[in-house]
LUMTORVO-341396 format. One line per 8 residues: number of its first residue (from 1); for each residue x, y, z negated of C-alpha. Coordinates in steps of 0.02 Angstrom, whole numbers, padded with zeros to 5 digits. Each point is the difference from the previous one (the first is absolute). Layout:
<recs>
NUM	X,Y,Z; ...
</recs>
This chain:
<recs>
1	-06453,-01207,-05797; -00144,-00087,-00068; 00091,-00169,00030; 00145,00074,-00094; -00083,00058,-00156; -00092,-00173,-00011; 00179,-00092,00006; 00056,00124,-00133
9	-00145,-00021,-00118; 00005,-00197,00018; 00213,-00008,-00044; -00050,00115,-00162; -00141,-00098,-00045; 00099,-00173,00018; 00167,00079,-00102; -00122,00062,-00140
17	-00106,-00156,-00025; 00180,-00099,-00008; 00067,00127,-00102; -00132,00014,-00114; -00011,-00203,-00027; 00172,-00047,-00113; -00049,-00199,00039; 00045,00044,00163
25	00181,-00016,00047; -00011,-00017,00181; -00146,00036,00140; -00012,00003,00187; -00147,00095,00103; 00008,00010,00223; -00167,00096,00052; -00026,00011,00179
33	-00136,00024,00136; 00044,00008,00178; -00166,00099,00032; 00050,00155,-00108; 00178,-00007,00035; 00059,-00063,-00197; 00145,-00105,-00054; 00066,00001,-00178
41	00126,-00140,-00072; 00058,00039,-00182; 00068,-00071,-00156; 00000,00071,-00187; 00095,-00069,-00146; 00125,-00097,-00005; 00066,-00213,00020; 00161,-00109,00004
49	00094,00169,-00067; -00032,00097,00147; -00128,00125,00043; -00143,-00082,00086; -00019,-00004,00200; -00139,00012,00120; 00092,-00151,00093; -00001,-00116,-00145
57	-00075,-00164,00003; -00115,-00051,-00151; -00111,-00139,-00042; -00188,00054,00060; -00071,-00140,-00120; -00194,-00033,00052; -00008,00095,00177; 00115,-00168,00035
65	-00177,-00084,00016; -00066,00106,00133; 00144,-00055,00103; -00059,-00189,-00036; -00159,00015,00047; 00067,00090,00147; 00098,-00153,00058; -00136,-00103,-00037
73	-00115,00066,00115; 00150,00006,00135; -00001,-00198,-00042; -00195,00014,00008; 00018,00077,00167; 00127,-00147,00065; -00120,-00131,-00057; 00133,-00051,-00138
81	-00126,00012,-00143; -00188,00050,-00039; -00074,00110,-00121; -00136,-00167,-00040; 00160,-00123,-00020; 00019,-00063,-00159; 00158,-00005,-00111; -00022,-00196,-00005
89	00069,00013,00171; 00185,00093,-00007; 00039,-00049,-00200; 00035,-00184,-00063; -00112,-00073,-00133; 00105,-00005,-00149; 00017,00204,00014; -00205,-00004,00041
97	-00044,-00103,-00141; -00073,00089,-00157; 00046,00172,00075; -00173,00060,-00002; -00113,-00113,-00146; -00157,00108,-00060; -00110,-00045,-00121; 00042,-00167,00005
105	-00017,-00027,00207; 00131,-00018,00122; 00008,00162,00137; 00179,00006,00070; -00060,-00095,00149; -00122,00146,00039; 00112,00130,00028; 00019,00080,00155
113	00118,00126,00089; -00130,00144,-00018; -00022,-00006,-00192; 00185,-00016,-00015; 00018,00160,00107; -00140,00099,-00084; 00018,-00048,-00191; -00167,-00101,00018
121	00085,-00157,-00049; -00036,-00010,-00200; 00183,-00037,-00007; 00108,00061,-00154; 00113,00160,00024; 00180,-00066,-00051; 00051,00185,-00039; -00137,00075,-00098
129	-00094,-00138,-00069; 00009,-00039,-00208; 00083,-00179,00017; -00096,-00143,-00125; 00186,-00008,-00093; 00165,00065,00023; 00042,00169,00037; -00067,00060,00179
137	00097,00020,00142; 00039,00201,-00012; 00092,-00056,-00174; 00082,-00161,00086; 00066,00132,00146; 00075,00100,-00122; 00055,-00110,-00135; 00074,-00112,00116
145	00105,00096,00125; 00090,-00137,00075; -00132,-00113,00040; -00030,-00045,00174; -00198,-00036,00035; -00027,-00080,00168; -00172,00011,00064; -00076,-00181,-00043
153	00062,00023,-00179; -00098,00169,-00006; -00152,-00094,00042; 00046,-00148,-00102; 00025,00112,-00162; -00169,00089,00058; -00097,-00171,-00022; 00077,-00046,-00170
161	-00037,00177,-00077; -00128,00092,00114; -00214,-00037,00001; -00069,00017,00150; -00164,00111,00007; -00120,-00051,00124; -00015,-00112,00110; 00028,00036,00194
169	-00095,00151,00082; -00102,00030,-00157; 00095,00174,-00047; 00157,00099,-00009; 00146,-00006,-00111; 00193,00060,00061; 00093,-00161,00029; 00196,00023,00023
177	-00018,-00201,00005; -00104,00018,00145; 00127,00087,00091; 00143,-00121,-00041; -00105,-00120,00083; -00041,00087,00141; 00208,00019,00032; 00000,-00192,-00029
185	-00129,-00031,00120; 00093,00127,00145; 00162,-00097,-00035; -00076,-00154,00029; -00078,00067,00159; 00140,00054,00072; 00112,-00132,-00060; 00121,00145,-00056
193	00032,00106,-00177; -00109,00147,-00022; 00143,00133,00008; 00030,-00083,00176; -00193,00010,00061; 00009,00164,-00080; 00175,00042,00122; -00090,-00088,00140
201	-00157,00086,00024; 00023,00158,-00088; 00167,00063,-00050; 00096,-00010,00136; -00138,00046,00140; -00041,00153,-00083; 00170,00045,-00030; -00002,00021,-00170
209	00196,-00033,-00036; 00007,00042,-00167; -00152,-00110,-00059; 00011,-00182,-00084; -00072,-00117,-00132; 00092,00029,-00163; 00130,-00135,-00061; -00060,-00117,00134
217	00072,00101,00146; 00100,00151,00078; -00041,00148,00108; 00046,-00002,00146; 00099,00175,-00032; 00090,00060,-00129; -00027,00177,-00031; 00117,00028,-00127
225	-00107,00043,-00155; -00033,-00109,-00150; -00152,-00081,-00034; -00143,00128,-00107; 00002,-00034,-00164; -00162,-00089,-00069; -00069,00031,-00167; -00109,-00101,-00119
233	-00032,00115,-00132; 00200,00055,-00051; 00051,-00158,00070; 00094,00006,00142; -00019,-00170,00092; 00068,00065,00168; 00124,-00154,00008; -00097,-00110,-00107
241	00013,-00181,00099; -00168,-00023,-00075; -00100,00121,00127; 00018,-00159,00110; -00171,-00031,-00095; -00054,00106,00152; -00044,-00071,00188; -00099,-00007,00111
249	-00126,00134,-00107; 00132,00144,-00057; 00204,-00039,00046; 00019,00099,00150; 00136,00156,-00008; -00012,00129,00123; 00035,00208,00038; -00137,00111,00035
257	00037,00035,00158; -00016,-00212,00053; -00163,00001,-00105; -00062,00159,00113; 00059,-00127,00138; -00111,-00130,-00034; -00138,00096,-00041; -00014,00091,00159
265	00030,-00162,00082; -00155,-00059,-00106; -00107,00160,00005; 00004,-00007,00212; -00038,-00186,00014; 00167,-00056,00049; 00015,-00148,-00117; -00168,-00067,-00002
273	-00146,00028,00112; -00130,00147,-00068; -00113,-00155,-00001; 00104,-00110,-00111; 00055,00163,-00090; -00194,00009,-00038; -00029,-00172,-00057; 00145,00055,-00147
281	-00129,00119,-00077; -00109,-00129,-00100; -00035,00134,-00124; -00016,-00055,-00187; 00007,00119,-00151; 00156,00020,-00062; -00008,00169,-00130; -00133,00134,00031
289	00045,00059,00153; 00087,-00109,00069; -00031,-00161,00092; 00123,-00140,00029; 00007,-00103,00206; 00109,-00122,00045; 00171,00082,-00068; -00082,00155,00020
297	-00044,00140,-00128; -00126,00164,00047; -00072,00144,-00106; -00181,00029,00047; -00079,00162,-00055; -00104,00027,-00139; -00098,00168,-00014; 00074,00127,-00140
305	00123,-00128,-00026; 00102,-00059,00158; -00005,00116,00141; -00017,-00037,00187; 00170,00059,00034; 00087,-00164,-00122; -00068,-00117,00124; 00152,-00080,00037
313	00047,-00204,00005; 00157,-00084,-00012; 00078,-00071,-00165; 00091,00029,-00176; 00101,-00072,-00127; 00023,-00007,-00180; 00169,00081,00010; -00076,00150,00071
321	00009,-00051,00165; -00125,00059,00136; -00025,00010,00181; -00141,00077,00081; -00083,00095,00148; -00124,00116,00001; -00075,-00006,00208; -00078,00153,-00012
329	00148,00107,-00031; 00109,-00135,00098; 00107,00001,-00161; 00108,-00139,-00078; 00036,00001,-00192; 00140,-00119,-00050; 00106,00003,-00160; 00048,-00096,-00150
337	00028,00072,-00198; 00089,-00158,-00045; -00079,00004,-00168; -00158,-00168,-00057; -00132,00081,-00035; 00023,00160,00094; -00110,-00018,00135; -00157,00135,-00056
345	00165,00136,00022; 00025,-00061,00149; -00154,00003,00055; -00062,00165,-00069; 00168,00088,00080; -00061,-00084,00175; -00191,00072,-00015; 00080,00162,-00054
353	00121,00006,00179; -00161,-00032,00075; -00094,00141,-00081; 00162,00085,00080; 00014,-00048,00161; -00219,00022,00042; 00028,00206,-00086; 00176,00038,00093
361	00047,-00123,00114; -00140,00006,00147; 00102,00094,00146
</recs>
């Protein structure tokens, strides 16, 4: 009964905050522990004309790094690469040279896998940086629709408009450049595209059929149901070619269900070793609260401020993606609100099931 009422509570709480938030036209939320017997999938709004559906895929944006660093420490694990190698070693010079000049000196061939992975790089951030000239590249995506952005001219326009802002290992700064590399660096690893490392290693092991990289490849499924709309702002961008701006750091589309997949897969050590799973969580401050690993996001509690009970880790997006366990309650938070800038909803609605679930769920 208990169990019951907690499920109940949670699908009113996630209808309401949609309902009460007009920016958002579409949402997705799948709760579920094993331990107390929970597992919700829903949708609110609606996308593509249709009502939306707990089955849909949509484009999880940032949690796409935690499955880079993921595969990066499966590489790590097969002796393929090394958190100490340097980018010198997997990118040619002319794409090395001048990509990261600070105050006047040279550091590009100091970077290493680890700061890549953990933001630590003093690299520019492509997506939210203020470029030196020109418009920056959340205009460009939606101003120019059509474009096509491969990933070297991403980090080619990132060295002709973007300051870097440190050099190596001396602080933290978000670096969507960073993670283009580090999908540069994996394809030149494996000798393959990303999307088929991604296919490889993840994907299709974990039998997540209805998961891909977005306009560079295809599920391996299709389950019918349009893509989720995407918002920037009113701007639907949903089949804007430009989103290709994305890689290696934030293109992956995938249903709820897949991400609870990988996540389990993840959460039990079946990827990566609990020892290399450890050597992720080289903690940095990200926001108060929260600390940024290697692809890897946690909340950390703060007294009066951040309970014990929000200790969760996983990752989020700026589309109002998120994906996240919580070990004591064995319970898995995944979603999206398809909306920039809607990630503190997202967020807030996920503490609040939470709150929930540690009142009403407990059997």
């Amino acid at each position: 009964m208990a169990v019951h009422k907690a499920q109940s509570r949670i699908e009113e709480r996630f209808r309401k905050t949609v309902g009460d938030n007009p920016n958002v036209r579409n949402a997705y939320y799948l709760v579920h522990s094993d331990r107390l017997g929970i597992h919700l999938s829903m949708a609110e709004g609606r996308t593509g004309g249709s009502p939306a559906n707990p089955g849909q895929r949509y484009l999880i944006a940032s949690i796409s790094k935690l499955f880079t660093s993921v595969l990066t420490s499966m590489l790590i694990e097969e002796n393929r690469l090394d958190y100490e190698d340097t980018l010198a070693k997997y990118v040619d010079a002319d794409l090395l040279k001048g990509l990261h000049r600070y105050k006047g000196n040279e550091y590009s061939n100091e970077i290493r896998i680890k700061h890549l992975l953990g933001h630590t790089s003093g690299l520019h951030d492509f997506f939210e940086d203020k470029p030196k000239q020109g418009k920056p590249m959340l205009e460009l995506i939606q101003d120019e629709p059509d474009r096509l952005w491969p990933p070297r001219e991403v980090v080619e326009w990132s060295k002709a408009h973007l300051e870097p802002h440190f050099p190596p290992g001396a602080g933290f700064h978000y670096s969507d450049t960073g993670y283009h590399l580090l999908g540069l660096i994996i394809e030149q690893a494996l000798g393959k595209p990303l999307h088929e490392a991604f296919d490889q290693y993840l994907f299709r092991p974990l039998g997540m059929k209805h998961t891909s990289l977005h306009l560079y490849s295809e599920p391996e499924e299709d389950n019918g149901y349009p893509l989720a709309d995407v918002y920037i702002g009113d701007n639907r961008v949903t089949d804007h070619q430009s989103l290709s701006v994305d890689y290696a750091g934030g293109a992956i589309v995938s249903t709820s269900e897949d991400l609870l997949i990988f996540m389990k897969a993840l959460a039990k050590h079946e990827l990566i070793s609990k020892q290399r799973f450890e050597a992720m969580q080289v903690w940095s401050k990200f926001q108060v609260g929260i600390d940024y690993g290697y692809g890897l996001v946690r909340f950390k509690p703060i007294p009066l401020l951040l309970p014990k009970r929000y200790q969760v880790w996983g990752n989020f997006g700026s589309t109002g993606s998120f994906l996240f366990y919580q070990a004591e309650l064995d319970l898995y938070l995944i979603g999206s609100f398809n909306q920039l800038r809607s990630t503190g909803k997202a967020l807030r609605m996920m503490f609040k099931t939470i709150d929930i679930v540690s009142r009403h769920g407990k059997r």
